[in-house]
N, C-alpha and C positions, 0 to 999 in steps of 0.2 A: 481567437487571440488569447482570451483566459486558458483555455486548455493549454495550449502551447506553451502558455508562459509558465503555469504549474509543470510542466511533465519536465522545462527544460530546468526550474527551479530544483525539484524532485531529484532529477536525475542524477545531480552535482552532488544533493545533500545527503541523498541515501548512498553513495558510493563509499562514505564515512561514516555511517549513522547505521551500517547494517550489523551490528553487534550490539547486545546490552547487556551489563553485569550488574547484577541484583548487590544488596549490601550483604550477604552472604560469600560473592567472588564467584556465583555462578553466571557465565555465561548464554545466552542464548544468542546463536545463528540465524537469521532471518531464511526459510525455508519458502521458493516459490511455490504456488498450490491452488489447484481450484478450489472453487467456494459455487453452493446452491444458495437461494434466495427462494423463500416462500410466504407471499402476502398479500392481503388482503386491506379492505375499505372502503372508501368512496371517493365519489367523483362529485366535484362542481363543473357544470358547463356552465361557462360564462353570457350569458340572455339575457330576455328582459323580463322576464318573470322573475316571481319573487325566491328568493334565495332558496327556501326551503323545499321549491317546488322542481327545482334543478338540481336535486340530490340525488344519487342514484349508485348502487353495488359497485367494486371494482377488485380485480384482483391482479397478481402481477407472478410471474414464474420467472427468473434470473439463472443464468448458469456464466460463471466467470473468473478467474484466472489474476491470480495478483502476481505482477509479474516481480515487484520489490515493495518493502514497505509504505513506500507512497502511491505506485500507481497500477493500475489495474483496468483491464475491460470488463464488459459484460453483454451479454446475449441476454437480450430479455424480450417478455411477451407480458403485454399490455390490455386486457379485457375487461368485456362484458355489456354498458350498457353505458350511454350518452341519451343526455338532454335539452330540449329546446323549448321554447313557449315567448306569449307576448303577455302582458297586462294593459287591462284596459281599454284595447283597442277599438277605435270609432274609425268607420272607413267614412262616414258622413255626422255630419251635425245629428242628426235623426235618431241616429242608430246606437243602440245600449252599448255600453263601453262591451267588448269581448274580451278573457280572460280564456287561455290557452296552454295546455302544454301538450308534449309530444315525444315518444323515444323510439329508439333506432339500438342497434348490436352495435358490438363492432372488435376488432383485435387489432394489435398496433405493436409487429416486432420488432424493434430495433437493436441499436448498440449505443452503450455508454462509455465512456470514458471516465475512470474514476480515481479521485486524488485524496488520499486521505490527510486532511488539514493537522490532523494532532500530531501525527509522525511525520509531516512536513514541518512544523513548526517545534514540536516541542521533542524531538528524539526518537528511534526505534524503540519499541517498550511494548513487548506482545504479552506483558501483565497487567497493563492499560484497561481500565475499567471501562469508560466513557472515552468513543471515537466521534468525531465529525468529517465527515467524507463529504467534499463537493463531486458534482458530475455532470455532462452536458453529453448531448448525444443527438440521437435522430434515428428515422427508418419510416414505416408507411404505415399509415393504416388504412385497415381494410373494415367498412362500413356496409350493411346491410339491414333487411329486415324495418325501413323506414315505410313502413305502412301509413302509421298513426299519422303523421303531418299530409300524406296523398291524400286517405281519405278528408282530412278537415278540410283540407283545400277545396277538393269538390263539392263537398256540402256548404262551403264559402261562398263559390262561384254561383253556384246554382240553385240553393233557396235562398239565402241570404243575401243574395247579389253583393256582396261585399268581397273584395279581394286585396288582402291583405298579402306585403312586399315578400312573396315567395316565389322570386322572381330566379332562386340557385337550389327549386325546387328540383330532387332525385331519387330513382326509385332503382331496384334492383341489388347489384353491387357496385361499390365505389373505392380505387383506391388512391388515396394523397398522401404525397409527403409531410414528414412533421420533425419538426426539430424540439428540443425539450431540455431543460437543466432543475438540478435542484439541490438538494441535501439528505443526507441519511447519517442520523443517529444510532450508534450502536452500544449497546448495553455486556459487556461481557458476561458470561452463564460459566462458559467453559473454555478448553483451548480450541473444543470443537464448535462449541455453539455461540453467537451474540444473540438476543432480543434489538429488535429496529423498530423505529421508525423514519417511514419516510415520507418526503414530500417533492412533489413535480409540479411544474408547470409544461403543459405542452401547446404547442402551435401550428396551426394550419392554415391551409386557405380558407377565403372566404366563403368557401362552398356546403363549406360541414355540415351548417344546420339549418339547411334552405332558402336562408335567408340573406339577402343581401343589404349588406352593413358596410360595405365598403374599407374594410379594416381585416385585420385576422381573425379567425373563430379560437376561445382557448378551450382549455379545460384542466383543471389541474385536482390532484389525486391528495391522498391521505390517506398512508399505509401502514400496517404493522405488520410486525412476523419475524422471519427468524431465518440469520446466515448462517450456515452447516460451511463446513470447513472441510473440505472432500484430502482428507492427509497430513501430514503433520507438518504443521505453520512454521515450525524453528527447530535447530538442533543445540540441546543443550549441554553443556560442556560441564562437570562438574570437578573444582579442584581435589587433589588427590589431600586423602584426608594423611594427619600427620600420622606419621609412626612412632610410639614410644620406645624410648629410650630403656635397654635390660637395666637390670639393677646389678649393682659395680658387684665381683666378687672378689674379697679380701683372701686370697694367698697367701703364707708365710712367707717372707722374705729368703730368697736365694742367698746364698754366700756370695759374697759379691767376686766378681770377676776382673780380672783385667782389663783395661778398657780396649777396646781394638781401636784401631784407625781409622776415623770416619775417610772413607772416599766419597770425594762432594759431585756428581754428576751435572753441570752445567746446562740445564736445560735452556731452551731459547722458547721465548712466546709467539706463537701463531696470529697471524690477523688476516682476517678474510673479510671483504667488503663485496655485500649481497646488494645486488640492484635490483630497481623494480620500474616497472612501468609507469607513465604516469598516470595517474588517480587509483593503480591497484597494488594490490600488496598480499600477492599469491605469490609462490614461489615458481620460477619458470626451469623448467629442467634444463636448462643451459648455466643455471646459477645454482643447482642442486647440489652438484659435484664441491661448490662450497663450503657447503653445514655439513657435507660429509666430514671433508677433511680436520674439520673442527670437533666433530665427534669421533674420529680415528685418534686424533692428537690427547682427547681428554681420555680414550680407551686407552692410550697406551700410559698415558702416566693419570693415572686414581686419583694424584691428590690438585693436581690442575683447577682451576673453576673460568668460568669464562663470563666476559661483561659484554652482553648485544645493547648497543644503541640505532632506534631509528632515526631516522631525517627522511623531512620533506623538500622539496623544492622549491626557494623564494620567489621564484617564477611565474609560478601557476597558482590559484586557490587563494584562501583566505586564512588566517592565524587560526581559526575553529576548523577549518578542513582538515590544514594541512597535522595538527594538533594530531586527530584523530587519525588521521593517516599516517603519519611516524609509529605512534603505538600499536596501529594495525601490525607494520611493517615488522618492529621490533615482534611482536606476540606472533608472527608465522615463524619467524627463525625460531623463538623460544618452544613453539607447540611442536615443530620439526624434533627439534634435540632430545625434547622427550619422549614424543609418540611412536618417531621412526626409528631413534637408535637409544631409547631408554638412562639419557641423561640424567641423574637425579637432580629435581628440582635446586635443591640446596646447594649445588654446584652452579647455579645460574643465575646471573643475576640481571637486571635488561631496567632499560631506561629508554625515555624518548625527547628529543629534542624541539617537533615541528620545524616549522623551518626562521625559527631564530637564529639557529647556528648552523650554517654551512661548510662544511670539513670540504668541501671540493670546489675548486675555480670556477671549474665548467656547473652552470647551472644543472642541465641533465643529469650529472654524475652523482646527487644532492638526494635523490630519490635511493635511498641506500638502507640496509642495515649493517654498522661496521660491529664485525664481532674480532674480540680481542681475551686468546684465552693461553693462560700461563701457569 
């Protein structure tokens, strides 16, 4: 249900939030892309021995795919070495307390699910130093190499005549399901690298570590290391720097002439109103033919300029959605005029309304950008 409820949370916010401009006016494009994960640390298994005695190597290998600013899978592998032990155990009145531990292999590949909380909450911003990523997941692990607790057991049984509750004793190879969540911390280095940490909690049967406890077996991890960034994270847009101005050149004055007859050419203003789907605010080649005519109209007459406003839908979304999604709207007509038919800037001028103001009856028709150029 938490996953669910981030990815449907996510889903809404990054369809608005996938653009950020620096205070310079550069843009950056949220670019999808795989990411590597390489790390290492330890493991606590959760027993009844003493903390320090359940300490044991761990590493972890990730390969995974951000599919938008907030949400992301991952393929990961889970290793190396698990532990278990008792303290103090007396099977009788008699018998000297026994103090115990034991370890076992093991690898544990699953999948996560992963949400990053900062660009869920606080914006797109792939200049973000410090990230906080939740993630929940599962897969199996695969256990073997439990010598250590077989052999104790029989030396329990059979000198000691003591037998101690290793009643989910297992030898060989063993595989369980295991479900698991946690956090990961990321430090930005570069656009390619972060520094992490991470931390899990994982869960299984009650069979893990021989013992029967009648509860789950955990174990939970403490990791560092570092996501590689397999591509390039975002496309950055940068404004067109200004052009200066020549310096005026002073001419001797003509003899002046008679004046001719100004002929006034009555030109008439073009408006074209660009639709968009709802939640996106790409241009659909059926509304292309548009921004054309608008850039035909401004080619034929040079001194023309044109004003694009966007609008959202009062319908759908919230006043921060839809905010961002009018000036989405607005800035694809404006990057069109430029990009595809070399509009000069200075000729353009654009605004956004969200959906305070609605120019059209019909709710749907709201999702607009109206361009009006004269």
């Amino acid at each position: 249900m938490f996953a669910a409820a981030l990815f449907v949370l996510g889903a809404g916010t990054v369809s608005a939030q996938a653009v950020y401009t620096d205070n310079e006016g550069n843009k950056y494009e949220f670019q999808k892309h795989l990411f590597l994960n390489l790390q290492g640390g330890a493991q606590y298994t959760l027993g009844e021995a003493k903390f320090g005695d359940l300490i044991s190597p761990n590493v972890q290998l990730g390969l995974g795919y951000q599919f938008s600013p907030v949400f992301a899978a991952r393929l990961q592998a889970n290793a190396w070495q698990s532990k278990g032990g008792w303290n103090g155990f007396q099977a009788n009145e008699n018998e000297a307390p026994h103090t115990q531990t034991y370890k076992w292999k093991y690898v544990a590949p699953g999948i996560d699910l992963m949400f990053n909380l900062s660009n869920l909450i606080g914006g797109y911003n792939p200049l973000r130093v410090f990230n906080v990523t939740a993630f929940i997941g599962g897969g199996v692990n695969i256990g073997w190499g439990n010598d250590d607790v077989n052999e104790i057991a029989a030396k329990l049984n059979s000198v000691q005549k003591s037998n101690y509750e290793l009643e989910y004793l297992w030898d060989g190879s063993k595989v369980r399901p295991f479900g698991r969540a946690g956090l990961e911390l990321a430090f930005r280095l570069s656009d390619a690298v972060s520094f992490t940490l991470e931390g899990n909690a994982n869960m299984l049967d009650d069979h893990y570590n021989s013992k029967k406890a009648e509860n789950p077996d955990w174990y939970f991890n403490a990791l560092a290391g570092f996501r590689i960034n397999l591509g390039k994270t975002y496309n950055k847009i940068v404004p067109p720097a200004p052009v200066p101005e020549p310096e005026p050149v002073v001419e001797p004055e003509p003899e002046p002439e008679p004046a001719p007859v100004a002929v006034v050419e009555k030109v008439e203003p073009i408006r074209r109103d660009v639709f968009f789907l709802i939640n996106k605010f790409d241009i659909r080649d059926t509304e292309a033919q548009k921004v054309k005519d608008i850039a035909d109209y401004m080619a034929k007459y040079p001194e023309s300029k044109v004003i694009v406003t966007g609008y959202a839908d009062a319908g759908t979304g919230n006043d921060k959605i839809n905010d961002r999604l009018a000036a989405q709207r607005a800035d694809a007509v404006v990057k069109a005029l430029k990009e595809q038919y070399g509009i000069a800037e200075s000729r353009i001028s654009y605004d956004s309304k969200g959906a305070r103001v609605q120019p059209f009856a019909e709710n749907d028709l709201n999702r607009v950008s109206i361009c009006i150029a004269e």
